[in-house]
C-alpha positions as CSV (number, residue, x, y, z in Angstrom):
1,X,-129.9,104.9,151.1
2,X,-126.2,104.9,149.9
3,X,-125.0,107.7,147.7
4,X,-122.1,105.7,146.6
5,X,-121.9,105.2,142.7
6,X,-119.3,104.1,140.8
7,X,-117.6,107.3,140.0
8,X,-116.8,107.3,143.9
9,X,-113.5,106.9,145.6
10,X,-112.5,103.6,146.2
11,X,-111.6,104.7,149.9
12,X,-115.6,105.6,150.5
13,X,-116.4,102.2,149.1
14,X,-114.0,100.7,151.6
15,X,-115.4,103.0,154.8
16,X,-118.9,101.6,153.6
17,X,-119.8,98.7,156.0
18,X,-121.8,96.5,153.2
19,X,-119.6,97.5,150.3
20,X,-116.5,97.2,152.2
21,X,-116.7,93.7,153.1
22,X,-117.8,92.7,149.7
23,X,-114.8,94.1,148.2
24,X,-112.7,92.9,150.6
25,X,-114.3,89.0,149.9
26,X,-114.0,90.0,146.0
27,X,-110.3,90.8,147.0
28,X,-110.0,87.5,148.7
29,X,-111.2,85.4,146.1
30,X,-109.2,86.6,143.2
31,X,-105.8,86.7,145.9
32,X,-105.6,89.9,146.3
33,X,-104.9,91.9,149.6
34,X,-106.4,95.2,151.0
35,X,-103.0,96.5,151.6
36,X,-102.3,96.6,147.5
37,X,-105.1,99.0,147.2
38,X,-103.9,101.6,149.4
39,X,-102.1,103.9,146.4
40,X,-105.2,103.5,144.7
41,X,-107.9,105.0,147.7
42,X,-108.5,107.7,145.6
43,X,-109.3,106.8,142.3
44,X,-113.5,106.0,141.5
45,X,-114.0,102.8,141.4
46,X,-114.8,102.4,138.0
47,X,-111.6,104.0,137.1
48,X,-109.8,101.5,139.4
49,X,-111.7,98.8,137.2
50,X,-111.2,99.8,134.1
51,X,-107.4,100.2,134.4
52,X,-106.1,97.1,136.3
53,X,-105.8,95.5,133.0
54,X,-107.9,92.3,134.3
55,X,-106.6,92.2,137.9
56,X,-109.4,92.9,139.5
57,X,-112.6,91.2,138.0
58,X,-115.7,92.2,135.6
59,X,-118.4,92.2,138.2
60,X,-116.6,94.0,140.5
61,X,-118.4,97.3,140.2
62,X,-121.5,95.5,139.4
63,X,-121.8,93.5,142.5
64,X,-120.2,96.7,144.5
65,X,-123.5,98.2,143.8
66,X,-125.8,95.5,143.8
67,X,-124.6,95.0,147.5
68,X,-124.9,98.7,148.2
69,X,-128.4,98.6,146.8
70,X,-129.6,95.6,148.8
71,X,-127.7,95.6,151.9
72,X,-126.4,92.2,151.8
73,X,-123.2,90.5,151.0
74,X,-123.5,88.4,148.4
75,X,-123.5,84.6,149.2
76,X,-121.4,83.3,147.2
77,X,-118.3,85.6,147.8
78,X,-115.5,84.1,150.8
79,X,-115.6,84.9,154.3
80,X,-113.9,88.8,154.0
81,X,-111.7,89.9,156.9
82,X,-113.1,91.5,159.5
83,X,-114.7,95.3,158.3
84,X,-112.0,97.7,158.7
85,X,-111.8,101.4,158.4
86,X,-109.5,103.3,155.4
87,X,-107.0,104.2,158.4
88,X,-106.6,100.7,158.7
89,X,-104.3,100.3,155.8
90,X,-100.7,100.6,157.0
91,X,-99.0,104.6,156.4
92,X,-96.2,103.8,154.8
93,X,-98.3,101.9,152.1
94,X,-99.5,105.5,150.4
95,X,-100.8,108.6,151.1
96,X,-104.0,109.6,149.4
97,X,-105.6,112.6,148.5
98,X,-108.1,113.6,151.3
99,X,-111.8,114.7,150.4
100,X,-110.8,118.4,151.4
101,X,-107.6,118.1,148.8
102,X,-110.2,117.0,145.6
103,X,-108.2,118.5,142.0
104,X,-110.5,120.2,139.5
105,X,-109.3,120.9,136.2
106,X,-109.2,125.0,135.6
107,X,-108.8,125.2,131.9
108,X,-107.3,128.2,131.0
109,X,-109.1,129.5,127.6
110,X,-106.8,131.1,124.7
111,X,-104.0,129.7,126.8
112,X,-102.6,127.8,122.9
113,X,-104.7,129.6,121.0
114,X,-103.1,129.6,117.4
115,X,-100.2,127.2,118.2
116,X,-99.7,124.2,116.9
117,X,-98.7,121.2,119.3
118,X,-97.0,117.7,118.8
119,X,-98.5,115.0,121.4
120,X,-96.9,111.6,120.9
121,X,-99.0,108.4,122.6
122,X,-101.9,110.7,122.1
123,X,-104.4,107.8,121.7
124,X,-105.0,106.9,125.5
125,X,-103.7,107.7,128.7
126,X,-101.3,110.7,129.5
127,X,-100.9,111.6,126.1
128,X,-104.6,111.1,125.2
129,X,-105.4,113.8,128.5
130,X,-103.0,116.1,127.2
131,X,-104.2,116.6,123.7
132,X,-107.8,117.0,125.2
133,X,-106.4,119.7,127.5
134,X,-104.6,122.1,124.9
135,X,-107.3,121.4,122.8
136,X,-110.4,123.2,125.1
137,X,-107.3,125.7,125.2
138,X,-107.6,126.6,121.8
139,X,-104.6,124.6,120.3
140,X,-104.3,122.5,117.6
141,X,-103.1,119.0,117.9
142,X,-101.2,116.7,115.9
143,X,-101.9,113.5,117.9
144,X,-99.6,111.0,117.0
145,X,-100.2,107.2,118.2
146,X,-99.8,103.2,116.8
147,X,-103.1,103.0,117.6
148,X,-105.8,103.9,114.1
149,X,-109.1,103.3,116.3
150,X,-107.4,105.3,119.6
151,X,-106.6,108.0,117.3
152,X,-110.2,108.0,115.6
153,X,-112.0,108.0,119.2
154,X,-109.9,111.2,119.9
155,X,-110.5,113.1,117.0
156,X,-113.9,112.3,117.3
157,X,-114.0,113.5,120.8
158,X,-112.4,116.9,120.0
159,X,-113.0,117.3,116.8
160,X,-111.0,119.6,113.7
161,X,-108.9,120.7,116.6
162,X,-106.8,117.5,116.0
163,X,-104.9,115.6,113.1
164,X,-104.6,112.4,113.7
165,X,-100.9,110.7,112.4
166,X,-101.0,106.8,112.7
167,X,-97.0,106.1,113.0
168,X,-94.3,104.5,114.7
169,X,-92.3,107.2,116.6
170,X,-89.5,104.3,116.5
171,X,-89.8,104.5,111.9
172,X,-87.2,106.3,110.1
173,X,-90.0,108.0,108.2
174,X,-92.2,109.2,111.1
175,X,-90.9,112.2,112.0
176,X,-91.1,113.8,108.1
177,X,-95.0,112.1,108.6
178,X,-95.4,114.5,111.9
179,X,-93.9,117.3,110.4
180,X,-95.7,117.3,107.0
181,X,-99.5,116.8,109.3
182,X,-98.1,119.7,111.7
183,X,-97.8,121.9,107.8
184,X,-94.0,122.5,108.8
185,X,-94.6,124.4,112.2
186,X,-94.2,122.9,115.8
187,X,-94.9,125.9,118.4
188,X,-94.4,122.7,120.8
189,X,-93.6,119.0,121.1
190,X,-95.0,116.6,123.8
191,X,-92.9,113.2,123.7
192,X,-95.4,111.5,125.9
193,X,-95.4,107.9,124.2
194,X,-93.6,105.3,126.0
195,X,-93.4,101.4,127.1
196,X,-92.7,99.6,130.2
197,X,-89.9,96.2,130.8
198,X,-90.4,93.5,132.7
199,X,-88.8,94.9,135.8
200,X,-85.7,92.9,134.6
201,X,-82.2,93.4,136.5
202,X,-79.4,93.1,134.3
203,X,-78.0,89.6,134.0
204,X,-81.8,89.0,133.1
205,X,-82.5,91.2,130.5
206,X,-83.9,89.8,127.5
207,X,-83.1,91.5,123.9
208,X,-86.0,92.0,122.5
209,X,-87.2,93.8,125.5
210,X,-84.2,96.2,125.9
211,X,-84.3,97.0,122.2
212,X,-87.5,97.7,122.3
213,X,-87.8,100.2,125.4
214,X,-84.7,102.2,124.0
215,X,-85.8,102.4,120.4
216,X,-89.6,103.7,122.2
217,X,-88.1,105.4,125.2
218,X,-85.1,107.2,123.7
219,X,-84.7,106.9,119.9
220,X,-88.2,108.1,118.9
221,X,-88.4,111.1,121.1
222,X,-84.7,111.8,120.3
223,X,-85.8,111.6,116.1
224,X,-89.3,113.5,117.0
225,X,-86.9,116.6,118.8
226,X,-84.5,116.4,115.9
227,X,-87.4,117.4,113.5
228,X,-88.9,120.1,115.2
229,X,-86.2,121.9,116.6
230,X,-84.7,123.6,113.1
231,X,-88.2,125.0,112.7
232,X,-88.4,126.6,116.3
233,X,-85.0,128.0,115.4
234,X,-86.0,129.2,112.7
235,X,-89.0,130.8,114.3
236,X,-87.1,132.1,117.6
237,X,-88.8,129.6,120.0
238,X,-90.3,126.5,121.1
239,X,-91.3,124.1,123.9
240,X,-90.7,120.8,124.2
241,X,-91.5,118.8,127.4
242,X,-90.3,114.8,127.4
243,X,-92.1,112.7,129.9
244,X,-89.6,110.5,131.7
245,X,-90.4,109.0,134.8
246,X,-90.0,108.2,138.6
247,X,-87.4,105.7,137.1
248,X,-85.2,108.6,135.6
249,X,-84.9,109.8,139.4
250,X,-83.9,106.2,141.3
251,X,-83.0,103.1,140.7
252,X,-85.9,101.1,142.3
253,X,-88.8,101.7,140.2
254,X,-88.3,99.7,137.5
255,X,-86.3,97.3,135.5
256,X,-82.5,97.8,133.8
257,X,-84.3,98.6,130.6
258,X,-87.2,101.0,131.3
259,X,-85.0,102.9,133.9
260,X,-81.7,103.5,131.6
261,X,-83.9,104.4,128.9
262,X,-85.5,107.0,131.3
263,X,-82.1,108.4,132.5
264,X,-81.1,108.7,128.8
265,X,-84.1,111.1,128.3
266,X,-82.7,113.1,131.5
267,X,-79.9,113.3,129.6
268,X,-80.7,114.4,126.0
269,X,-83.7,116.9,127.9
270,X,-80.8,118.6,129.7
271,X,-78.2,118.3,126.8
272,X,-80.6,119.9,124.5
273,X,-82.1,122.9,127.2
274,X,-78.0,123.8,127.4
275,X,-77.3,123.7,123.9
276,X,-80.6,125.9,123.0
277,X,-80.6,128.2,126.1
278,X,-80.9,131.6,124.8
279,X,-82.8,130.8,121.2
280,X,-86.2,130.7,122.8
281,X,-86.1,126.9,122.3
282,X,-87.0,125.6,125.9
283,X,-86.7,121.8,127.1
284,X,-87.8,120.6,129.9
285,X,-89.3,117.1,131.3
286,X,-92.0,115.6,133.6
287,X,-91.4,112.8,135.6
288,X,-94.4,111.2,136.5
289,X,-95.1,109.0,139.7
290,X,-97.8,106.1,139.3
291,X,-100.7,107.3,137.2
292,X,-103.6,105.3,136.2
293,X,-103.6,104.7,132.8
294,X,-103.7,101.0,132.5
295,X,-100.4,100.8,130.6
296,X,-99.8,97.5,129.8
297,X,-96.5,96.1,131.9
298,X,-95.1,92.8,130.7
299,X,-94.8,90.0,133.1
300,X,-92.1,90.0,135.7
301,X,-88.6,88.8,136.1
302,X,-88.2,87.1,138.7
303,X,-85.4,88.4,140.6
304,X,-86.1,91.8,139.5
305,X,-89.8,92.3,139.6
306,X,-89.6,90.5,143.8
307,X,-86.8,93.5,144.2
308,X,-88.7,96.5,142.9
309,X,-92.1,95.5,144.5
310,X,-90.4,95.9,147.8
311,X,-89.9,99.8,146.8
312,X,-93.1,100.3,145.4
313,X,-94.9,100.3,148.7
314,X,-93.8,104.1,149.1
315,X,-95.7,105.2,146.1
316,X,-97.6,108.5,147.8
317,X,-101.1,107.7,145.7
318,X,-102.2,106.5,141.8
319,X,-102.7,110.2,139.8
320,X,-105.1,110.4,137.4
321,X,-104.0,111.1,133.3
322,X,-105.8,114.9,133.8
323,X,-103.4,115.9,136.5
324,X,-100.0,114.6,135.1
325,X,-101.6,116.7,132.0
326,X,-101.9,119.9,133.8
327,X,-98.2,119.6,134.6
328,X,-97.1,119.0,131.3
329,X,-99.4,121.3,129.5
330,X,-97.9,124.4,131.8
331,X,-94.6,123.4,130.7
332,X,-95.8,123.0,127.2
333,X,-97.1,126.7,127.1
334,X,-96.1,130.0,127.1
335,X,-96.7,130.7,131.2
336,X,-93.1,128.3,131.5
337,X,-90.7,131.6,130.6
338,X,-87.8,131.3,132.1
339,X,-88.1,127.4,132.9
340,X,-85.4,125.2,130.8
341,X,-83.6,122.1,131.8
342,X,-85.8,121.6,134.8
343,X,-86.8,117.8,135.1
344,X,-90.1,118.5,137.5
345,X,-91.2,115.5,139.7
346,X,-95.0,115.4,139.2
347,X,-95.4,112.2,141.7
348,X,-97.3,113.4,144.7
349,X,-94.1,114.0,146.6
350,X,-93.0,110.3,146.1
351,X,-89.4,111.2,145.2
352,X,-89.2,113.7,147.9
353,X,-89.2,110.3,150.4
C-alpha cells in the first residue's frame, strides 16, 4: 500500500509508477509539460494545487489519490509519456531540495517578546508566514493588508497577538492608520506587500500597470518607512527589512515595471541604511527567488513574457512562504546586529548562477 498523501512532494508522486503516469496524462490533457514542474519537485502536492492559481486542475489531487488507492490509471485520462524517473527532468531546469535537505521551522521563543512589528501584505503568502512566525515568538503584530476577510483569518489564527489594519499602503492616510493601530511605536517594519506586471518590455508597457507597480512596489513602502523611522529615532533603534526581489538583482526576471520598481527599493533600502547608520536604525532587504504563494501575475506581453520565460528555466526550486519568512524574520530581530544595507538573496542560490 502507497504511503503517498497529499501533503507529499510532488517529486515522490512523480517516482510513483501509478501516480506518475496519471499526472503526467493529467499534464497532457490540460498542455502542460513535465519539464515545467521541475522547480516545483519539492512542494506537496496539495500545496502545488492550491497555488497554481487554476493552472493545474481541481481533481488533480483527487484523482492522484484515487489512482494511488486503486492501482489503475484512470480511463479517461490521454495516453501519458512513457513512466520516467525524477532524474529524468533535464538539470538545468531546477535543483530541488533532496529528502536528506527537508527545512523545519525552529521557532525561537521570546525571540520579539515585547516588540511591536509592522507586516505589510500580511493577509496571505510571505507576509501572511511572517506575522505567524514573530507571533509564536512573542511579538505583536500589526498586520496590515487590502484584504478585510485575509486579515480576519489571521487574527483568528493567532489571536490578540495581532491588529488587524484594512488599508491601502499606496493611500495618503495609511501610514497615520498603521501608526495610530501600532499606539505610536514600531520596534520593526516588514514592507512585504507587493504586485507583479505583465512581464512587459518597455515600448509595451501599459500605464495603468506601471503606475500601479510603482505606487505598490515603491511609494507605499517608501510612505510606510517615512512614518516609522522618527519614532525609532526617537527610541535609539529599529529594523526595517523591505522585500525586493530576484528582479532587483537582474534584468531577466521580470517585466520593465516590476523590475525598476524592485531596483528602486534597492535603492531607498541602501539610501536609508547609509543615512541611519550609527542611530540604531538598521535597513536591510530580502530578495526572494520563486516562492509559492500563488500571487496573482497578470497575463503576458507578448514580446516580453516569450523573453523572460527563456530565463526562468534556471530558477534553483519554488520556496515555500515559511522559509522566505525565516530569512526576513532574522533580519527583522535583534540577532541582525551589525547587519545594515545588506540586500540578502534568499533564492536557493539562483542568483549565484
Amino acid at each position: 500500500m502507497s504511503n503517498l498523501t497529499p501533503a507529499s512532494p510532488l517529486r515522490d508522486w512523480l517516482a510513483d509508477s501509478v501516480a506518475g503516469q496519471t499526472l503526467r496524462g493529467l499534464l497532457a490533457s490540460e498542455g502542460q509539460s513535465e519539464q515545467a514542474l521541475a522547480p516545483a519537485l519539492g512542494l506537496p502536492l496539495e500545496q502545488l494545487a492550491k497555488m497554481s492559481g487554476g493552472k493545474f486542475p481541481p481533481r488533480l489531487v483527487d484523482t492522484l489519490v484515487t489512482a494511488v488507492e486503486t492501482g489503475r490509471v484512470p480511463e479517461w485520462l490521454p495516453t501519458a509519456p512513457p513512466a520516467a524517473t525524477v532524474s529524468a527532468i533535464e538539470p538545468g531546469l531546477g535543483v530541488e531540495k533532496g529528502a536528506s535537505e527537508t527545512w523545519t521551522e525552529q521557532v525561537t521563543a521570546g525571540r520579539f517578546g515585547g516588540q511591536t512589528v509592522v507586516v505589510t501584505g500580511a493577509a496571505a503568502g510571505i507576509g501572511r508566514a511572517v506575522a505567524a512566525r514573530i507571533v509564536r515568538e512573542g511579538g505583536c503584530v500589526v498586520a496590515v493588508d487590502v484584504s478585510t476577510d485575509g486579515l480576519e483569518a489571521l487574527a483568528a489564527d493567532l489571536g490578540e497577538a495581532v491588529v488587524p489594519v484594512t488599508t491601502d499602503i499606496t493611500a495618503p492616510t495609511s501610514a497615520a492608520a498603521v501608526l495610530a493601530a501600532a499606539g505610536g511605536r514600531v520596534d520593526a517594519l516588514a514592507n512585504v506587500a507587493g504586485v507583479m506586471d505583465d512581464d512587459a518590455a518597455v515600448h509595451e508597457v501599459d500605464d495603468t500597470i506601471w503606475e500601479r507597480v510603482l505606487r505598490i512596489n515603491v511609494d507605499g513602502p517608501m510612505r510606510l518607512m517615512r512614518a516609522v523611522v522618527p519614532g525609532m529615532l526617537a527610541a535609539g533603534g529599529g529594523r526595517i527589512v523591505n522585500v525586493v526581489s530576484e528582479a532587483a538583482l537582474r534584468g531577466s526576471a521580470a517585466g520593465a515595471a516590476y523590475t525598476t520598481s524592485k531596483h528602486a527599493l534597492v535603492g531607498l533600502t541602501r539610501s536609508s541604511a547609509y543615512q541611519y547608520a550609527g542611530t540604531g536604525v538598521q535597513v536591510n532587504a530580502v530578495a526572494p527567488g520563486a516562492v509559492a504563494t500563488g500571487i496573482h501575475v497578470p497575463a503576458g506581453a507578448p514580446y516580453g513574457s516569450v523573453r523572460t520565460a527563456k530565463m526562468r528555466v534556471a530558477i534553483p526550486g519554488l520556496a515555500m512562504a515559511e522559509e522566505l519568512a525565516a530569512s526576513i524574520t532574522f533580519l527583522l530581530s535583534k540577532d541582525a546586529v551589525n547587519i545594515n544595507g545588506a540586500i540578502l538573496p534568499s533564492d536557493g542560490g539562483w542568483s549565484a548562477a
